[in-house]
C-alpha positions in Angstrom: -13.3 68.5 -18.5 -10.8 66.1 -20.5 -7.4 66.2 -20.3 -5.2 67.5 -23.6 -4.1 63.5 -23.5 -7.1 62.2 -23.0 -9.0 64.3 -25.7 -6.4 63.6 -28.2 -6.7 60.4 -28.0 -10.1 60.4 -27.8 -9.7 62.3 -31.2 -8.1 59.5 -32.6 -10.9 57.1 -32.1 -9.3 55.4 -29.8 -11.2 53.7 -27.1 -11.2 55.4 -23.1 -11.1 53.0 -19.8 -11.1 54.8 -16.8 -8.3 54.6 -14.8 -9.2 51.9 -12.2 -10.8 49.6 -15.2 -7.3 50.1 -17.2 -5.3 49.0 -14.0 -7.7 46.4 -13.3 -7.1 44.7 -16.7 -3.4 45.2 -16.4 -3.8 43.2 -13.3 -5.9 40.4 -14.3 -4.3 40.0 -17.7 -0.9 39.6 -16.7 -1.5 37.2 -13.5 -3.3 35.6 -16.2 -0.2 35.6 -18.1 2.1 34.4 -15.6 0.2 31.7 -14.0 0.2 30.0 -17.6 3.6 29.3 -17.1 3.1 28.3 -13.0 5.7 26.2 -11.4 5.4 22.5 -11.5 6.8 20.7 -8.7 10.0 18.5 -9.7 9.4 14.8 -10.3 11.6 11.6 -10.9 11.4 9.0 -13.6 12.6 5.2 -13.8 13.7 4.4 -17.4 15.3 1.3 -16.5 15.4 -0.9 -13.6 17.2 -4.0 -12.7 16.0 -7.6 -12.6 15.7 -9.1 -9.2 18.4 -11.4 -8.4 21.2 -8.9 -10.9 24.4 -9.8 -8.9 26.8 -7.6 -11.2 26.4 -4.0 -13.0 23.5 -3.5 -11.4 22.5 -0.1 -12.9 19.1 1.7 -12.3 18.8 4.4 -14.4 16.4 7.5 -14.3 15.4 11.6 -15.3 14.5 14.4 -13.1 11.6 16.4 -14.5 10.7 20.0 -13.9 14.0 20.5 -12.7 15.5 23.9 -14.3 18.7 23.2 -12.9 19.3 19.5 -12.2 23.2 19.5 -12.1 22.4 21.8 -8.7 20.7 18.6 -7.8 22.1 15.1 -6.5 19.3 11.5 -6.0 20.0 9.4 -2.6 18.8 6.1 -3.6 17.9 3.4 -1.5 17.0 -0.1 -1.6 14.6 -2.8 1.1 15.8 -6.4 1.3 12.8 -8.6 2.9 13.9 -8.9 6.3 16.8 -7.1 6.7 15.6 -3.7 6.0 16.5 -0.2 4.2 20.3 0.5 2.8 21.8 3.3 1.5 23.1 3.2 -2.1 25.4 2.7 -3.6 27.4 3.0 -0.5 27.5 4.7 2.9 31.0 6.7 1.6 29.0 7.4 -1.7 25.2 8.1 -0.8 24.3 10.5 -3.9 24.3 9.7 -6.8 25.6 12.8 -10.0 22.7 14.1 -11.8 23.6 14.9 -15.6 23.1 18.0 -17.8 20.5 16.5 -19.8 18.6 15.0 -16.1 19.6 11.6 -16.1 21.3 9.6 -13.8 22.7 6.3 -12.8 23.1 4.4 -10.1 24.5 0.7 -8.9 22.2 -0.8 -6.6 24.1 -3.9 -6.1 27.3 -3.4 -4.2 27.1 -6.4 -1.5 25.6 -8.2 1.2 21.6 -9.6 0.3 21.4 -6.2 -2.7 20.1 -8.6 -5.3 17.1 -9.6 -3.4 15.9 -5.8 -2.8 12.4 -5.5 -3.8 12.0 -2.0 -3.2 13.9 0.9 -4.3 12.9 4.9 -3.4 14.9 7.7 -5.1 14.8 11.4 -3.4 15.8 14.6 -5.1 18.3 16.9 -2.8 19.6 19.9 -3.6 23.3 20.1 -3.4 24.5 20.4 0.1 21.9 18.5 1.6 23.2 15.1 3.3 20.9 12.3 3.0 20.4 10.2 6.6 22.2 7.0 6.1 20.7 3.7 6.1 21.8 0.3 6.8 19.3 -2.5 8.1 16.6 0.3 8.7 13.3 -0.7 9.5 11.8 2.3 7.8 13.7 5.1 5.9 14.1 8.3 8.1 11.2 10.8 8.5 13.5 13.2 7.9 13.4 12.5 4.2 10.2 13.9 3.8 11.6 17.1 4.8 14.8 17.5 3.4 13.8 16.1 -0.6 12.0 17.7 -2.9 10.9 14.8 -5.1 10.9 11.1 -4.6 9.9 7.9 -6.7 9.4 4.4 -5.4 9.6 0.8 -7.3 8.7 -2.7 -6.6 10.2 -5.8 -8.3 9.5 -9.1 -8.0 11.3 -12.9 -7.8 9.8 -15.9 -8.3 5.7 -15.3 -8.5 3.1 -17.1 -8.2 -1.0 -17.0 -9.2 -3.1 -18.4 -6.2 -6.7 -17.8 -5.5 -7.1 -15.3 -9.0 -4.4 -12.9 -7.7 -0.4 -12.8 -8.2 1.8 -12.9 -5.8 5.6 -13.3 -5.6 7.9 -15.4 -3.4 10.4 -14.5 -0.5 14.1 -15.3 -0.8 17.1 -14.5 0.9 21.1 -14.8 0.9 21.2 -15.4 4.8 19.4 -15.0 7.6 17.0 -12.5 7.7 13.7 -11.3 9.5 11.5 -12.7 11.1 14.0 -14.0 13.9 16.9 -14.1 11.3 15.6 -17.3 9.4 16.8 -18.3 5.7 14.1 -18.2 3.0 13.5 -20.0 -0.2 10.9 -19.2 -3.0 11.3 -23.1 -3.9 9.9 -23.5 -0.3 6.4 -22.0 -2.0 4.7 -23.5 -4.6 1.0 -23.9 -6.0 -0.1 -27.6 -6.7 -2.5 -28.7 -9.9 -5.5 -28.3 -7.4 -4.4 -24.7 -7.2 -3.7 -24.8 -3.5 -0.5 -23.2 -2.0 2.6 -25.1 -0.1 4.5 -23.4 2.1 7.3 -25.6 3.3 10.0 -25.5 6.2 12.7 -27.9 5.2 16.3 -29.0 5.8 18.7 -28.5 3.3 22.6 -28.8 3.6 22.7 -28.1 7.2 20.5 -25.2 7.1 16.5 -24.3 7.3 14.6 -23.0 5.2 11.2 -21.1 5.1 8.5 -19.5 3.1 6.9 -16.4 3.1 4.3 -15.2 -0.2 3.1 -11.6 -0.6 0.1 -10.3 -3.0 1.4 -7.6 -5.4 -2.1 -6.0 -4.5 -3.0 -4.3 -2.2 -6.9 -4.7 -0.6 -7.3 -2.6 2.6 -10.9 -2.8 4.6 -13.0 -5.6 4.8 -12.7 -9.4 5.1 -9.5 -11.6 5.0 -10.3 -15.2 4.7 -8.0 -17.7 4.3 -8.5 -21.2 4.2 -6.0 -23.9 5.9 -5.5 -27.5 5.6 -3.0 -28.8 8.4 -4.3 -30.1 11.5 -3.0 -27.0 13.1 -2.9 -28.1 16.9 -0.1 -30.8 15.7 2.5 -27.7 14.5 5.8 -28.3 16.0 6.1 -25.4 19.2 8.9 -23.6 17.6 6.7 -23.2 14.1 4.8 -20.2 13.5 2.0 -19.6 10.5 1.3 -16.3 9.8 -1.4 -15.3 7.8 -1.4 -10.9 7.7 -1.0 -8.0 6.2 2.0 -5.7 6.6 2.9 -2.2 4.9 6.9 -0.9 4.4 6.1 2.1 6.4 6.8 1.9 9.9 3.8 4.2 11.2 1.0 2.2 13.4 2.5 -1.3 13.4 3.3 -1.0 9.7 -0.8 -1.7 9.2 0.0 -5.2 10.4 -3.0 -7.5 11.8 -1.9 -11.0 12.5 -3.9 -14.1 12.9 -0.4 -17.0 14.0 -0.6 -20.2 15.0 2.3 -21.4 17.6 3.1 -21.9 20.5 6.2 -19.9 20.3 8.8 -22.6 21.7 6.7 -23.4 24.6 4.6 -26.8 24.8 2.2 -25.9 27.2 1.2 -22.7 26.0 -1.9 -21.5 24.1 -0.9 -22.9 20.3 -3.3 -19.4 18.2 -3.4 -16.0 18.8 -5.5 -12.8 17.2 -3.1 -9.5 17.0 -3.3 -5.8 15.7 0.0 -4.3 16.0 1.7 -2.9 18.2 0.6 -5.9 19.8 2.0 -3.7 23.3 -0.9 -1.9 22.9 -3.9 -2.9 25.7 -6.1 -5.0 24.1 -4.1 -5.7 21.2 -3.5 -9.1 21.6 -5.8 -12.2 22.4 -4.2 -15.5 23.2 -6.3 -19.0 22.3 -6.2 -22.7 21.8 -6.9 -24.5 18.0 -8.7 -27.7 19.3 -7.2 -31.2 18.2 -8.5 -32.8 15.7 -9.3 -30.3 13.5 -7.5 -30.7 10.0 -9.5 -28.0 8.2 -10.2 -24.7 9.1 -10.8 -21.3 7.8 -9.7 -17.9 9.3 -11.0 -14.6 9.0 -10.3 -11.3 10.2 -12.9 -8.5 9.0 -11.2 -5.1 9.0 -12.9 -1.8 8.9 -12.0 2.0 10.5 -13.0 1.4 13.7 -12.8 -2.1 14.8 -10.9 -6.0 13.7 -13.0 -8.8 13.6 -11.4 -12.1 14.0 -13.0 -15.6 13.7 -11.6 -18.7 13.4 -13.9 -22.1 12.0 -14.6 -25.3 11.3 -14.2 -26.3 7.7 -13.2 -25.1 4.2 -15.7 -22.3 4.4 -15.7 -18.6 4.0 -19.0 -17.8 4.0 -21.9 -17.8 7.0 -23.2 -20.1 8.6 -20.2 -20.5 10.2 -19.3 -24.0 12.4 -17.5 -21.6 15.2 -14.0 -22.5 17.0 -12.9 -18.8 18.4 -14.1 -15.5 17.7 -12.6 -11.7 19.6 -12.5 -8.4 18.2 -10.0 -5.0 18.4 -11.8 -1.6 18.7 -8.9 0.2 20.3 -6.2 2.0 18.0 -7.0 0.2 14.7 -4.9 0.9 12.2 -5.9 3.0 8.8 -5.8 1.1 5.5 -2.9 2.6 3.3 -0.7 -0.3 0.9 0.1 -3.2 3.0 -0.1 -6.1 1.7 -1.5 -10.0 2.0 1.2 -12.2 3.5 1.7 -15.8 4.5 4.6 -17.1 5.9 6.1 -20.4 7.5 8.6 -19.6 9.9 11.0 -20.9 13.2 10.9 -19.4 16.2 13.7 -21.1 17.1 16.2 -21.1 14.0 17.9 -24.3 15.2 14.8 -26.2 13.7 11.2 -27.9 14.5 11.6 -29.2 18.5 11.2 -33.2 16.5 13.4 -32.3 14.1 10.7 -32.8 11.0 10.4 -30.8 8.0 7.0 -28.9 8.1 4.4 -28.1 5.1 1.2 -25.9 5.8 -1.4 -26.2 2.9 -3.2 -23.2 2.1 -6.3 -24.2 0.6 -8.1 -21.2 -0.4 -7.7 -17.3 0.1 -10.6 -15.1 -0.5 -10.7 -10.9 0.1 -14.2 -9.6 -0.1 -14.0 -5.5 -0.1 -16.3 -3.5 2.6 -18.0 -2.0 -0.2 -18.4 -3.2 -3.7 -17.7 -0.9 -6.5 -19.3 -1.8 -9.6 -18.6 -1.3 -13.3 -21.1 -0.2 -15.1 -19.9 0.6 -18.3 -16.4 -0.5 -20.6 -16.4 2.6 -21.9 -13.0 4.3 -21.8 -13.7 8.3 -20.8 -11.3 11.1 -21.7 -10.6 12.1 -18.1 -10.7 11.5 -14.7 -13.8 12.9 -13.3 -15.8 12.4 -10.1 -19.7 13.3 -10.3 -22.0 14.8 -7.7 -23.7 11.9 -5.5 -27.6 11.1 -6.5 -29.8 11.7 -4.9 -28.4 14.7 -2.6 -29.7 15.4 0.0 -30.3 11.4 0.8 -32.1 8.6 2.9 -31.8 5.9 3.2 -28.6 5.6 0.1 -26.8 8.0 -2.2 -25.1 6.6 -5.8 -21.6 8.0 -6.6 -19.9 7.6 -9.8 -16.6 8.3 -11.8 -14.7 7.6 -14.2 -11.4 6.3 -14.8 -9.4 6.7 -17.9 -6.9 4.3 -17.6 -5.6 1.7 -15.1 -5.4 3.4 -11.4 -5.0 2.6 -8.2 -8.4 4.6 -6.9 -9.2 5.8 -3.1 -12.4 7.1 -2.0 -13.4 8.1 1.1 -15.8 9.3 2.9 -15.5 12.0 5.9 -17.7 13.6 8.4 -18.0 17.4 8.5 -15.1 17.3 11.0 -12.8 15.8 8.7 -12.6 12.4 10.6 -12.4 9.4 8.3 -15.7 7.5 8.0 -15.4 5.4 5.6 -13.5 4.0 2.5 -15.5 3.1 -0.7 -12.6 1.9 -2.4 -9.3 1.5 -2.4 -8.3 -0.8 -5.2 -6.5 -0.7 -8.6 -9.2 -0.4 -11.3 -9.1 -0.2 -15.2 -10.2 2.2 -17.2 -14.1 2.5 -17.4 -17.0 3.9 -15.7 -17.5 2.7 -12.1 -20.4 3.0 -9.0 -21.0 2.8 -5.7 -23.7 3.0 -3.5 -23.4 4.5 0.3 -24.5 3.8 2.7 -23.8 -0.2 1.2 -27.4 -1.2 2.9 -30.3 -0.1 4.7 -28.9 -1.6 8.1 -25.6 0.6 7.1 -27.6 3.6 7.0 -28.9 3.1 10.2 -25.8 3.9 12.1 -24.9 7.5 10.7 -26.2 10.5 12.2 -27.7 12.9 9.8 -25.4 15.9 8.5 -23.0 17.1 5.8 -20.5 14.7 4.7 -17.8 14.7 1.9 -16.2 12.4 -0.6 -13.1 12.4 -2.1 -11.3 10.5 -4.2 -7.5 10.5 -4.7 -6.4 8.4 -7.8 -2.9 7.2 -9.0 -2.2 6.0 -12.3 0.8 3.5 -12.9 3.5 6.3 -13.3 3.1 7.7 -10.0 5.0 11.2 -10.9 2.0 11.7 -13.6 -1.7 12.2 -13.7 -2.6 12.1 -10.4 -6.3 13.1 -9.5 -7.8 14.6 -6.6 -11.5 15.8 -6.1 -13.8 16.5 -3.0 -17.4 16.8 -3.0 -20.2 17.2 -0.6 -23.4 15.3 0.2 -25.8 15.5 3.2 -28.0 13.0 4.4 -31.3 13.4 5.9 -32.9 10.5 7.8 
């Protein structure tokens, strides 16, 4: 029997929900409601940053986003010189920096020492109250920064640069001694000749030595490193040291650093090459040989993937099998996970009072040659609306799946693949791409396939677009493969 309510209304034409159905609706509608206005995390913005080398008013500027109150909020800022490490800024009595009304702020970057030379700079959002850890020669900025910010932004700028091999890469300089082994660098001690091969030079200049270091602005991760030398490298004076590397500015497994140096590190009787993944304390980690005489040019490769470094050192200008052989030795213990280390060269002293003859020293690169584990493909210049990863074909799969996405404009793109335990497997890419639709086939070959046990795997792809803070992408799918 109806209520008086419920039959006058019912009178009315108006249409009955039954209780539950009513509250349900209230429910749904107004989470519905609400999570069209849900929080977005706070982020940070560079308008303007400072040429390398600015010596005076030295001002980067910036805005906080998606912060309600930003006045309730301060920015520690701080800058890396090459070599001599993180500082706070703008000084260790000042290390936050006002945030404005309208979400700006400003701060001086250049207050002393080596500052003009910084080429990175990371900005972290506090809340008022919060002290920042303070930095000054730092070899990584404090862990504790992940916990105590709420946002943070990062920036890299250049000095003198340089185009060897197809890619860009910029110059080391420095004020004063810095690392390694507190040496002086010049980016006039680098320089690419008409043949397009690269000089790095350790000279004497006004009483004081100078050396060379050249890093790639990009950043490759697994699969082979080959670089190609011309220098009769068993001549190098024992207190020079080539390094030909990669090295990343965070500090976590030997800041991603694999090492293939030639020197015979101030001693004349000891072995004049060495193979190393860092921490080179590690067992294992290290493997100690002898370049033969006579040799003026050789190539050197290391070839890294998850599990194991490759190393193999040659005969000739030549990156690419069949190989004359000189040494070969491989890491399978702790290797290190690709991240955003970067390509480096340098030409260095291990003893900073000079060469043990008392020579100036250049080392000619002749050739340097990255060749990804995987290949991705482009297969179309079409520019798509969105991000968007598909579903692998065929799935299930044997011997080879095909996965495809798309990006929508110039990214840095990861993909990975993982087992059903979540343990890395594999990285497909890990490369900055523009905009288009891309491939890639996995296992790469039939010989690949071989080695992975049947099961569920997934795939997932992380991608970054230029302006970190904005339109990042992350998706995970899953695929299973049948032998």
């Amino acid at each position: 029997m109806k209520s008086k309510i419920t039959q006058k209304l019912a009178g009315n034409n108006v249409l009955i929900f039954p209780l539950k159905s009513l509250l349900f609706f209230l429910i749904f509608f107004s989470s519905s409601y609400f999570n069209s206005f849900a929080t977005v995390d706070p982020t940070i913005e560079f308008t303007h940053v400072p040429a390398f080398g600015c010596s005076a008013n030295c001002y980067i500027s910036g805005k906080v986003h998606n912060c309600p109150n930003p006045t309730s909020h301060k920015i520690a800022m701080y800058i890396h010189v090459e070599g001599n490490g993180w500082w706070t800024k703008p000084t260790f009595a000042n290390p936050l920096t006002t945030i404005n009304s309208d979400s700006t702020f400003s701060c001086n970057i250049v207050t002393g020492g080596c500052d003009k030379y910084a080429t990175k700079i990371c900005a972290f959002l506090l809340p008022n109250g919060v002290t920042p850890p303070a930095c000054g020669q730092c070899e990584c900025l404090p862990d504790s920064l992940g916990i105590i910010s709420i946002a943070r932004q990062c920036t890299t700028r250049y000095g003198k640069q340089l185009n060897f091999g197809g890619l860009e890469w910029w110059a080391k300089t420095s004020c004063g001694p810095v690392g390694p082994n507190s040496c002086n660098f010049s980016d006039s001690n680098a320089y690419v000749d008409t043949q397009g091969r690269l000089h790095l030079k350790l000279e004497k200049r006004y009483g004081k030595w100078y050396c060379a270091e050249v890093v790639s602005k990009q950043s490759f991760g697994y699969g082979k490193y080959c670089f190609q030398v011309s220098y009769p490298l068993y001549n190098l004076d024992r207190n020079v040291v080539l390094g030909l590397f990669t090295w990343d500015y965070p500090c976590f497994q030997g800041h991603k650093e694999i090492d293939i140096e030639f020197s015979r590190w101030g001693i004349q009787s000891d072995p004049n090459a060495q193979y190393v993944v860092q921490p080179y304390t590690l067992p294992n980690h290290r493997y100690r040989w002898n370049m033969p005489s006579g040799v003026t040019n050789s190539t050197h490769i290391f070839h890294w993937e998850p599990d194991t470094v490759k190393f193999l050192s040659v005969n000739g200008l030549n990156c690419s099998p069949p190989y004359d052989t000189i040494h070969y030795w491989q890491c399978t213990d702790s290797i290190p996970t690709d991240s955003t280390e970067n390509v480096r060269m340098n030409l260095w002293l291990n003893d900073t009072t000079g060469p043990s003859n008392g020579q100036n020293v250049e080392v000619i690169i002749n050739f340097f040659k990255f060749e990804p584990t995987v290949s991705v493909k482009k297969i179309s210049t079409i520019i798509p609306e969105k991000f968007h990863l598909y579903q692998n074909y065929p799935n299930p799969f044997n011997p080879f799946t095909n996965i495809r996405f798309d990006i929508s404009r110039p990214s840095h793109v990861k993909l990975i693949v993982y087992d059903i335990l979540g343990k890395e497997v594999t990285t497909l890419a890990n490369e900055k791409l523009n905009a288009g639709i891309y491939e890639v086939n996995w296992p790469a070959t039939t010989e690949d396939a071989s080695g992975y046990p049947s099961g569920v795997y997934f795939y997932r792809m992380v991608i970054h677009s230029d302006k970190l803070q904005t339109g990042d992408f992350v998706d995970t799918k899953r695929m299973v493969y049948l032998k």
